[in-house]
N, C-alpha and C positions, 0 to 999 in steps of 0.2 A: 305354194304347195307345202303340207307338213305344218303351216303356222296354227296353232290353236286359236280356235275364235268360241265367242262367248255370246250367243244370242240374247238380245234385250225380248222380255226384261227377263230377268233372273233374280234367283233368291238367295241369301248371302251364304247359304251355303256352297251352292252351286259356284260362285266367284273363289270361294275359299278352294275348293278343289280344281279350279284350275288354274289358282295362283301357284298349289302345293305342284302341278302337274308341270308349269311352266319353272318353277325354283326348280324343282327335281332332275329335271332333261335340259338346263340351262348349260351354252356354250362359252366358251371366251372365243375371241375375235381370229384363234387358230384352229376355232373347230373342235377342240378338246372341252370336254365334258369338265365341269367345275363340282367339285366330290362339294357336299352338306357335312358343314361342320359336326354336325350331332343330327340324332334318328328325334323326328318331329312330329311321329306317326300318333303315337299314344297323344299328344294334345290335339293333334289334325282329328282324330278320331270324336273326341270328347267333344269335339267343338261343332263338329257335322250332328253327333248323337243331340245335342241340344237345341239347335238351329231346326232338327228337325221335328221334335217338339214341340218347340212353339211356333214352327209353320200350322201344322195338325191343332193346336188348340187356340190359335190366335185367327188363324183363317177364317172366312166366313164361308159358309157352305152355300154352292148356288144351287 
């Protein structure tokens, strides 16, 4: 219960947001939350806005 799962198949954005989801809500082995060195939001962003791009113009239309 509570584990993130990631249904096949998926597209590389979709893995990036819930790799950013599973780093962000990441435990240590006491249960206490492990704080992110630095805010990764602005490049997470850029990287979803792009990804999502070239889903839309690389995809083939059925």
């Amino acid at each position: 219960m509570g584990t993130p799962l990631l249904r096949k198949p998926y597209r590389k954005a979709e893995l990036a947001r819930m790799l950013r989801r599973c780093l962000d809500t990441a435990v240590d082995s006491a249960g206490d939350a492990i704080p992110t060195p630095y805010s990764v939001q602005a490049d997470v962003e850029a990287f979803l806005r792009k990804q999502a791009a070239e889903d839309t113009t690389t995809r083939p239309r059925k």
